[in-house]
C-alpha positions as CSV (number, residue, x, y, z in Angstrom):
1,X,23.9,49.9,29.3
2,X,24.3,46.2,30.7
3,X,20.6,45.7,30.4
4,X,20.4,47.0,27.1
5,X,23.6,44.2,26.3
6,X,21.3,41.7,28.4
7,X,18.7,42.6,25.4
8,X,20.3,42.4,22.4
9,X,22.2,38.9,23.4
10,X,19.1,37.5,24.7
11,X,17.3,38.5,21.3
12,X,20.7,37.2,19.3
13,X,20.4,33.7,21.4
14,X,16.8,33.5,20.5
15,X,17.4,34.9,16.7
16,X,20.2,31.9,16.8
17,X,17.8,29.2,18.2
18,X,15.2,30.0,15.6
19,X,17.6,29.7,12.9
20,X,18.9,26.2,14.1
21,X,15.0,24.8,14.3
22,X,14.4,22.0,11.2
23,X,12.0,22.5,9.0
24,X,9.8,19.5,9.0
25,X,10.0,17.9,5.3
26,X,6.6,17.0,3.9
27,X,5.3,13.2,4.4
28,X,5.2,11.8,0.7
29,X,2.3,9.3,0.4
30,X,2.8,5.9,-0.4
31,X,0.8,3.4,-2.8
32,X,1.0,-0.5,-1.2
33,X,0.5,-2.9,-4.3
34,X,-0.5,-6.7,-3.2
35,X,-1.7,-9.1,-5.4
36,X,-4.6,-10.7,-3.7
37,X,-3.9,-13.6,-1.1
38,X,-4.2,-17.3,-2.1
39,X,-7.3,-18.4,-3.6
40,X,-9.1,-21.7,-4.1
41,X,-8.0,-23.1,-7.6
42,X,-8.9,-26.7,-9.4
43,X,-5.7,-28.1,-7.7
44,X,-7.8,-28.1,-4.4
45,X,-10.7,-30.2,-4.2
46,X,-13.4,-27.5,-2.9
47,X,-16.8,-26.5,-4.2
48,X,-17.0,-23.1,-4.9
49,X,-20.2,-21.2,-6.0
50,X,-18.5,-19.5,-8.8
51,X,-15.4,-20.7,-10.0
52,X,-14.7,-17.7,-12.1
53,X,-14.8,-15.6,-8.9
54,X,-13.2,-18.1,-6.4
55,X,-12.6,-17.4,-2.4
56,X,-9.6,-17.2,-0.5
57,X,-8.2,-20.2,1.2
58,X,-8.0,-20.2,4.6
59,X,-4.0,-20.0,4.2
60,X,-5.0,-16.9,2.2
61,X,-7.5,-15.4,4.7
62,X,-4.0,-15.9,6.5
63,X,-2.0,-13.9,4.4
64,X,-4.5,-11.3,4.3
65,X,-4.3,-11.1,7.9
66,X,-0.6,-10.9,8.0
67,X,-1.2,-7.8,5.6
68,X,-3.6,-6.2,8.3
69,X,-0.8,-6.5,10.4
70,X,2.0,-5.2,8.2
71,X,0.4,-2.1,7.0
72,X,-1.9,-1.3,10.6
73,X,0.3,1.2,11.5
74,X,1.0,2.9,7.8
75,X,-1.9,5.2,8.1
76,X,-3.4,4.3,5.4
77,X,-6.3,6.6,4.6
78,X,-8.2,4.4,1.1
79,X,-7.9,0.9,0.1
80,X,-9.0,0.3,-3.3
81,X,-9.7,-3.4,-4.8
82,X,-11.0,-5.2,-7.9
83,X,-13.9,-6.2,-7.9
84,X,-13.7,-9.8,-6.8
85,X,-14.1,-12.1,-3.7
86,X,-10.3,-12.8,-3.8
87,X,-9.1,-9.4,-3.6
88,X,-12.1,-7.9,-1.4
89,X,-11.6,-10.3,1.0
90,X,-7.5,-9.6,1.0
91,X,-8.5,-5.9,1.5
92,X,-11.2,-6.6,4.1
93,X,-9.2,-7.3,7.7
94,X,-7.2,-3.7,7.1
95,X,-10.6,-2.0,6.4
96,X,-12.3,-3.7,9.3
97,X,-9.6,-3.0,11.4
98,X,-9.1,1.0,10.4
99,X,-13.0,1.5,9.9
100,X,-12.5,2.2,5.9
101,X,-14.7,0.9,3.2
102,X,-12.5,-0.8,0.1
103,X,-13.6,0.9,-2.9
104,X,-13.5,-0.7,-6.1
105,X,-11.4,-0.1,-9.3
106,X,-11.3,-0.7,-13.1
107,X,-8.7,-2.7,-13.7
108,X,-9.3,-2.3,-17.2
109,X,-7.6,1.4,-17.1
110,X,-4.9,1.3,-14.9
111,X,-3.1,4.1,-16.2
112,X,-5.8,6.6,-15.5
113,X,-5.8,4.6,-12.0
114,X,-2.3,5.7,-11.7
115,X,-2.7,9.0,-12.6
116,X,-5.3,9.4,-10.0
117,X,-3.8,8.2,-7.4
118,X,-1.3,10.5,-8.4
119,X,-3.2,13.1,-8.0
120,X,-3.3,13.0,-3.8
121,X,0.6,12.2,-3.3
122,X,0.4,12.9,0.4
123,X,-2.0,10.2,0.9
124,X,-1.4,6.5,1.9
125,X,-3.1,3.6,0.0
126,X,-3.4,0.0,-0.3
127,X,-4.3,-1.3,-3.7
128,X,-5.5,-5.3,-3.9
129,X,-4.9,-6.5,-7.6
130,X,-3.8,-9.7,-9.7
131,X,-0.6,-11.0,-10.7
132,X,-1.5,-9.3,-14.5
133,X,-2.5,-6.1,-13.2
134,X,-0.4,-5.0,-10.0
135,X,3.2,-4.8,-11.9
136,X,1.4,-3.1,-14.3
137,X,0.2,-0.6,-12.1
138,X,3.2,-0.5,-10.0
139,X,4.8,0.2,-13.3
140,X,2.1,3.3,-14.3
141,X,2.7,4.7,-10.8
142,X,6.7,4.7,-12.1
143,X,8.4,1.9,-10.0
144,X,10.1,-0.6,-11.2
145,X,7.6,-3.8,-11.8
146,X,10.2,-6.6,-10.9
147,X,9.8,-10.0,-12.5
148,X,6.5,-10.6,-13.6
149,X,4.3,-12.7,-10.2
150,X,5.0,-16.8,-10.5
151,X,0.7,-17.3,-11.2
152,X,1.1,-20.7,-9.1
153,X,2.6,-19.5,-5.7
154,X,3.5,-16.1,-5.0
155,X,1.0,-14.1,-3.0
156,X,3.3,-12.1,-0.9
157,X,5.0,-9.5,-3.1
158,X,4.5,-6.2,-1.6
159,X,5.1,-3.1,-3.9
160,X,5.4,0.0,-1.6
161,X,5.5,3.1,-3.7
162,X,5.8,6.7,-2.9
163,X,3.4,8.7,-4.8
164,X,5.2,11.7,-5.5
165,X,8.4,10.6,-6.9
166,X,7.7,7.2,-8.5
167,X,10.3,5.5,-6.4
168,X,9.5,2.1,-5.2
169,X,10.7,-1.5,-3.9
170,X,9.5,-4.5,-3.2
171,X,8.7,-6.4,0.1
172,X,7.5,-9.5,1.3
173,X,5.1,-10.3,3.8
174,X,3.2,-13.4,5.6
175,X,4.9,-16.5,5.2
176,X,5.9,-17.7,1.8
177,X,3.1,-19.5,0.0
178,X,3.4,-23.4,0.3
179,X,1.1,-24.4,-2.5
């Protein structure tokens, strides 16, 4: 009889410690939405090959390093860019550094950009736009676009995003831009 009582309370205890285990809630994925780091305008006296398609200037290949930083340990599993030297080469650190290849968007259809993305809401993305287009798309995705980007100086608004619900904020990172 006592080991039969041993049995059953030793079956309760372990019923009980089942019961109290947490069930681990589902990682949402998250979109990250930069505007591309600071590039080489007609305020700055440099020859560029194409000035429709300018470079980054070294206090953007800065910036884009700071975003390497920031989001090195986000898991990011894509990072999509337009397809531009600015925002490839904002998008370029992070991919060197995790071994992905950026891929390249239409900007031209953001909202069937959105709704792809979307479509994998456990993964973890970085998307490199412009100051037109990344509101627009944090704004497809369902966040709240903010204020639209100052054109002349701000490079370091950081939409993070999660995919599944829509709900976002905004972040800086780097140091503010000083141009």
């Amino acid at each position: 009889m006592a080991s039969r009582l041993k049995l059953f309370f030793a079956a309760a205890f372990g019923a009980l410690l089942a019961a109290c285990q947490t069930v681990p809630i589902p990682d949402t994925g998250t979109a990250y939405l930069v505007r591309h780091a600071e590039k080489v305008t007609s305020d700055h006296q440099m020859i560029v090959d194409d000035p429709k398609d300018p470079p980054l200037l070294p206090v953007g290949e800065v910036r884009a390093e700071a975003l390497a930083d920031r989001l090195m340990d986000a898991d990011i599993s894509a990072i999509w860019s337009t397809d531009t030297t600015r925002t490839r080469s904002t998008a370029a650190p992070l991919a060197a550094r995790l071994g992905l290849t950026v891929q390249i968007y239409d900007p031209s259809d953001l909202d069937a950009f959105a709704l792809a993305l979307k479509a994998s809401p456990d993964a973890n993305v970085l998307v490199v736009g412009h100051s037109n287009t990344t509101p627009y798309l944090a704004a497809a995705l369902g966040a709240d676009p903010g204020a639209p980007i100052v054109e002349k100086g701000e490079n370091d608004r950081l939409y993070v995003i999660d995919l599944a619900t829509g709900a976002g904020e905004i972040q800086r990172y780097g140091a503010a831009s000083v141009y």
